[in-house]
N, C-alpha and C positions, 0 to 999 in steps of 0.2 A: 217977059217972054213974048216973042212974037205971033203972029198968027200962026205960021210953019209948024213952032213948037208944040202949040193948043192939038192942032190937028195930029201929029206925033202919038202925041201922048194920047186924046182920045183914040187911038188905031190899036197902039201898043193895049192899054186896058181892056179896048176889045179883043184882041186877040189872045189877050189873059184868060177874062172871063170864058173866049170858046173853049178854053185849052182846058179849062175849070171842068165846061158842063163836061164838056166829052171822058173827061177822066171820074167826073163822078157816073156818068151813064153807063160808061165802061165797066165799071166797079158793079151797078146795081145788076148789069146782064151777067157778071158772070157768077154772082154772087144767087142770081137767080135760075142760074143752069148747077149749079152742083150743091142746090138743095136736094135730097133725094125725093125722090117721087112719090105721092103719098100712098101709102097702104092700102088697097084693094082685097076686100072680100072674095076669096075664089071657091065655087062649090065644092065638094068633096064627094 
């Protein structure tokens, strides 16, 4: 493989790895919005 291809393919892997974070950060925000909210004491 030439130089072209090295550069190529490190590009592509990078833009794997973003596709990666972003889908796992994806996952943690919404996985952290529809926890329910936690229980609060309210007086009576």
């Amino acid at each position: 493989m030439d130089r072209r291809h090295w550069i190529l393919l490190i590009v592509a892997l990078a833009c794997i790895a973003a596709l990666g974070a972003w889908i796992v950060e994806l996952d943690w925000g919404l996985s952290e919005s529809m926890d329910p909210a936690p229980a609060t004491s309210q007086p009576r």
